[in-house]
Structures are given as C-alpha cells and as structure tokens.
C-alpha positions in Angstrom: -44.3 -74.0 123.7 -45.7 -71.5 122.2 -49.6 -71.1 121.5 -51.1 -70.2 117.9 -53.3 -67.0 117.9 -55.9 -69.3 117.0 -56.0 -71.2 119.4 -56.0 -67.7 121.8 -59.0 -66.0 119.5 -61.3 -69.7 120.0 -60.5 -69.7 123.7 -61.3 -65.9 124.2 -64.6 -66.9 122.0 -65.5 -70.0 123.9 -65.3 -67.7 126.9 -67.5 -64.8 125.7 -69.7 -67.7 125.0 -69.7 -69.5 128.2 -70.6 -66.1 129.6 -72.9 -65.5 127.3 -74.4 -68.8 128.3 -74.1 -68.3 132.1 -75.9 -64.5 131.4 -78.7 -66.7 129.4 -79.3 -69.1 131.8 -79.2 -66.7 134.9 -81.8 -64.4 132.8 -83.9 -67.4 132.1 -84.3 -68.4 135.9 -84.7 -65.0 137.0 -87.5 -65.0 134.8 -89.5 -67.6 135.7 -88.8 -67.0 139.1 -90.7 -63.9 138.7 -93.1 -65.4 136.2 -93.8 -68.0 139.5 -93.9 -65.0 141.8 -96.0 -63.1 139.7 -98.6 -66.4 139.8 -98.6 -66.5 143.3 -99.2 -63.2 143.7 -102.5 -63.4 141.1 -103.6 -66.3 142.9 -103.7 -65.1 146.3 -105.2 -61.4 144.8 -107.9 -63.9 143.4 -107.8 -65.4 146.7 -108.6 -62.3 148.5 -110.8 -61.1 145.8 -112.9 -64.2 146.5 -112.9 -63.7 150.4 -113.8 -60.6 149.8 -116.9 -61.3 148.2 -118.0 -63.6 150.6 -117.4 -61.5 153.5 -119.5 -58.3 151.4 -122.3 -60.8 150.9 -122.3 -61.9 154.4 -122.5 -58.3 155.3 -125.5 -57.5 152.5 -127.5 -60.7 154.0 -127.8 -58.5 157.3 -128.8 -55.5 156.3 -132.3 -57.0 155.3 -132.6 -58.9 158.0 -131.4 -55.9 160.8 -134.7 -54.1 158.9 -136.9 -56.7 159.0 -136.2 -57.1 162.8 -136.6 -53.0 163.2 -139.6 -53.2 161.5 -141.1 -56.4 163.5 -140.1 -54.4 167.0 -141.7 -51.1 165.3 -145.0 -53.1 165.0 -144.7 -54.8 168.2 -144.9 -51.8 169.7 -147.6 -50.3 167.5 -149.7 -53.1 168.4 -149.0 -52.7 172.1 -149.8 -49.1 172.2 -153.3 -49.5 170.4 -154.4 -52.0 173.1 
C-alpha cells in the first residue's frame, strides 16, 4: 500500500511539531530551574548580607567599649600616681 504525500507532509509536520514541543518544554524547565537557582542564590546573598551585618555590629559594639575600658585603666592609674 502505498502512502499519499499528504499523509507524508502531516507526519513530517506533526514531527517538526513534537520537536518543537519537546524544545519548548525542555526551554521552559531550564528556565525555571534557573529562575529557582537564581532565588536561592538571592536568598542566601540576603542571607549573608544579613549575617554580615550582625557580625559588623557586634564588632562596632566593641570598639566603644575597648575605649571606655582604656580610658577607665588610664584613670586608674592617674589616680594611683597622684596619691
């Protein structure tokens, strides 16, 4: 039996199609896989950014308090050497 160009041109169409399809969907999934990556990434750099503003403020919390410690042992010993 012999097959009708038709029939050849719709099933070399539905092919390109289904291809066309599969290339859609793979796109579409590669997207939001990087769409989700790109997420994670943002959340943990806000993550980070965040721990890193705690730890700076930790760190600024000492400096006043290593000077006011300095200048208590400064005027301990100024009192000691005027008696």
């Amino acid at each position: 039996m012999k097959q009708s160009p038709y029939r050849s041109k719709l099933a070399s169409s539905m092919a390109g199609a289904a291809l066309l399809m599969a290339l859609l969907a793979v796109g579409v999934i590669a997207f939001l896989a990087s769409f989700g990556l790109w997420q994670q990434q943002r959340t943990l750099s806000v993550e980070k950014a965040e721990r890193d503003a705690q730890q700076a403020i930790f760190t600024a919390i000492w400096v006043p308090s290593i000077f006011t410690f300095g200048i208590y042992f400064k005027l301990c010993a100024l009192m000691a050497s005027k008696q």
